[in-house]
Rosetta silent file (secondary structure, phi, psi, omega in degrees, C-alpha in Angstrom):
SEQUENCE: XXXXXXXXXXXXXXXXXXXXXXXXXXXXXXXXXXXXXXXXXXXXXXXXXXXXXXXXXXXXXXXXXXXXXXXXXXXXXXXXXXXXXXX
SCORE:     score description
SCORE:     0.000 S_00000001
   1 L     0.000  -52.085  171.855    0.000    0.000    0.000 S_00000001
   2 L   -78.764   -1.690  166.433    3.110    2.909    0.749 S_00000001
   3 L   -80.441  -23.658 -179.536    4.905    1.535   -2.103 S_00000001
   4 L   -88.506    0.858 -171.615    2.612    3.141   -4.744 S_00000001
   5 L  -103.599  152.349  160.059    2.545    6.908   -1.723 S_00000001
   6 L   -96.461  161.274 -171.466    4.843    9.500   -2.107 S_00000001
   7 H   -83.496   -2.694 -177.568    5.986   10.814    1.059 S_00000001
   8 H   -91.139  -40.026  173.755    3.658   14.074    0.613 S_00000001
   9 H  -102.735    8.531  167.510    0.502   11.656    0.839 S_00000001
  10 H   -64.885  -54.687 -126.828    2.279    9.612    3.767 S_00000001
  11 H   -88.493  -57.795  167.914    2.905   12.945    5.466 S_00000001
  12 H   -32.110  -64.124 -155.595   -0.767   14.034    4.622 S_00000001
  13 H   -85.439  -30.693  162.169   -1.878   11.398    6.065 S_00000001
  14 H   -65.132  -39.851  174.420   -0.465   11.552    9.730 S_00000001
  15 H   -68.492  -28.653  168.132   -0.901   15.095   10.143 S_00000001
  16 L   -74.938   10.756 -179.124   -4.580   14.291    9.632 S_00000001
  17 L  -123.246   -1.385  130.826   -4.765   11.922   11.875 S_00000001
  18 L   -65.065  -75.740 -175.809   -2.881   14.889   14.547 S_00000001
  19 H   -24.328  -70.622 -176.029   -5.610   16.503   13.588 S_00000001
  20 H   -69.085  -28.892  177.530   -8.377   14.617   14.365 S_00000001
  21 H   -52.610  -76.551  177.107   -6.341   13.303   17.961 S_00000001
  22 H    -2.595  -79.003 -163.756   -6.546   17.342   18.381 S_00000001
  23 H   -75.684  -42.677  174.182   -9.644   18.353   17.639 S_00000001
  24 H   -50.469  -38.507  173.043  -11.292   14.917   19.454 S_00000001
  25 H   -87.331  -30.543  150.041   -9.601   16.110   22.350 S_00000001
  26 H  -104.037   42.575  139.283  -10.631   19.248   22.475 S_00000001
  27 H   -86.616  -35.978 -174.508  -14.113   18.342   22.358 S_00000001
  28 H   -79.509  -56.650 -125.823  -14.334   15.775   24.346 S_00000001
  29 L  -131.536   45.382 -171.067  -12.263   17.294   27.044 S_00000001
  30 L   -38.929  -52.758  164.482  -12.807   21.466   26.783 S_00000001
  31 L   -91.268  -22.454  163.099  -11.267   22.651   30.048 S_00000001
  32 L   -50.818  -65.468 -170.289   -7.989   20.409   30.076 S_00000001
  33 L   -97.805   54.937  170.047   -7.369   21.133   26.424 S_00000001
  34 L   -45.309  -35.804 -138.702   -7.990   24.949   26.179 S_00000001
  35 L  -132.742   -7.741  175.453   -5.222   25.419   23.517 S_00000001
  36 H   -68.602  -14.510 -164.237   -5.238   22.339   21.422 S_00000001
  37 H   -81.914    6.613  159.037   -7.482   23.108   18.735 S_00000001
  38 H   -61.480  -58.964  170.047   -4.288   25.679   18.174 S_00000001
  39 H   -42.707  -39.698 -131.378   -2.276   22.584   17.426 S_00000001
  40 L  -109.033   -9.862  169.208   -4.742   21.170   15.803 S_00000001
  41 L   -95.107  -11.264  177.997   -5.081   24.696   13.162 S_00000001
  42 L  -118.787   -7.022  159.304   -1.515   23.993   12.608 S_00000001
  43 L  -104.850    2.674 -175.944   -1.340   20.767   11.531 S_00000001
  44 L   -67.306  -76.167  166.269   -4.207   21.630    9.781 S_00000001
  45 L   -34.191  -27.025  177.754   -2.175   23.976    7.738 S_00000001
  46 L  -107.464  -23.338  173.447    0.441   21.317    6.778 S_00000001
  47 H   -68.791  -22.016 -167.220   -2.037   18.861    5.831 S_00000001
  48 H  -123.658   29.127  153.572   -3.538   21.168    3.027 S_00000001
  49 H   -99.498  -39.640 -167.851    0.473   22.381    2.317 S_00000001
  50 H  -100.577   -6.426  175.953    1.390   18.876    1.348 S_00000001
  51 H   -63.638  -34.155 -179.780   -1.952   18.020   -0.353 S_00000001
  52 H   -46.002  -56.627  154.916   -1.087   21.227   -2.456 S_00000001
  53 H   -51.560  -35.418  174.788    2.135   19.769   -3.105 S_00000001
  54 H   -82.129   -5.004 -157.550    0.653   16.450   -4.249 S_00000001
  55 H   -89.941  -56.107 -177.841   -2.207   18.038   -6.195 S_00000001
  56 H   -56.825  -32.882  164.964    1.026   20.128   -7.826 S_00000001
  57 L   -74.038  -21.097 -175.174    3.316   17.024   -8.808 S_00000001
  58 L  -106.383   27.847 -170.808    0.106   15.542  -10.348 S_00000001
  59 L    56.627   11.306  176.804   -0.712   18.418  -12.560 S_00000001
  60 L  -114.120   92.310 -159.434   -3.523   19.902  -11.470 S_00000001
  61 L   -86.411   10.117  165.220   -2.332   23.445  -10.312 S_00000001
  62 L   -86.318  -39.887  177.656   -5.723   24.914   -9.822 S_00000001
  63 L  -105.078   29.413  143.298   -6.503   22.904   -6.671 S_00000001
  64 L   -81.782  -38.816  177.145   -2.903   23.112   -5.970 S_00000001
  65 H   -55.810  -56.299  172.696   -3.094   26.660   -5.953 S_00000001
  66 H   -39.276  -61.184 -168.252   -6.556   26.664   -3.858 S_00000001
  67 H   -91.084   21.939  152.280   -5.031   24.346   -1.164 S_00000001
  68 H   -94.105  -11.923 -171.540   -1.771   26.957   -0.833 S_00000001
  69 H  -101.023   -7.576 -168.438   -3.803   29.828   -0.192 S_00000001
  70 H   -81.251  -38.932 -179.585   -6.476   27.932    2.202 S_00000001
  71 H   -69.301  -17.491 -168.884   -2.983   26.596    4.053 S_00000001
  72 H   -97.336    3.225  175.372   -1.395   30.162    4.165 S_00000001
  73 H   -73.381  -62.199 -145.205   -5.040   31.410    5.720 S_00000001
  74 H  -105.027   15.448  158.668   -5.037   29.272    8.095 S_00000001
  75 H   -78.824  -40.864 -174.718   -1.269   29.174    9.234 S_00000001
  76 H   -75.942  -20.910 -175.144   -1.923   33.013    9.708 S_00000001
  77 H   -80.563  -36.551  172.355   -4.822   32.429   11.850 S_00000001
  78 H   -41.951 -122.275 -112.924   -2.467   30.083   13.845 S_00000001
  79 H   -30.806  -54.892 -134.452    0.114   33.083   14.271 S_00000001
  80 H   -68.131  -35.835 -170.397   -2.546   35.229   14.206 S_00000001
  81 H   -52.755  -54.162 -172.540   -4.276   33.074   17.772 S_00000001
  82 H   -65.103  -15.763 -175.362   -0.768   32.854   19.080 S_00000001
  83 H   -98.110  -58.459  177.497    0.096   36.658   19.369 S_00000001
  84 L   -68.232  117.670  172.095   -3.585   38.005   20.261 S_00000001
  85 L   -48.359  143.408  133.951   -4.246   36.914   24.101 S_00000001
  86 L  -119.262  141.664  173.649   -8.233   35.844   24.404 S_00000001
  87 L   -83.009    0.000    0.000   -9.477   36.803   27.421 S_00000001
């Protein structure tokens, strides 16, 4: 099955599954895991950076393009989380 993956849909495929650890935990668990869904926006971010890249090696640059600008959104709202305090 990983002999026919490129390391871009390996890589794809763990950070979504960080993801989903993430985000399950901070649902289930709301007051422990104040700050994970922060993680969980930044692995977010690398999951739709290397899908871009695999979209881009397979020649279809329109939804490579799409899933660079949706990852560079939502790496700045990571930054953007990490600098503004909520109160």
């Amino acid at each position: 099955m990983f002999k026919k993956m490129d390391i871009y849909r390996i890589l794809t495929l763990i950070f979504a599954v960080v993801v989903m650890i993430f985000s399950s935990l901070s649902l289930v668990y709301p007051d422990t895991y104040k700050h994970s869904y922060k993680i969980a926006q930044f692995f977010l971010s690398l999951v739709l950076l290397c899908s871009g890249i695999t979209e881009f090696k397979a020649n279809r640059k329109s939804m490579a393009i799409a899933s660079f600008i949706v990852s560079l959104l939502t790496f700045f709202v990571f930054v953007f989380t990490l600098v503004v305090r909520t109160g």
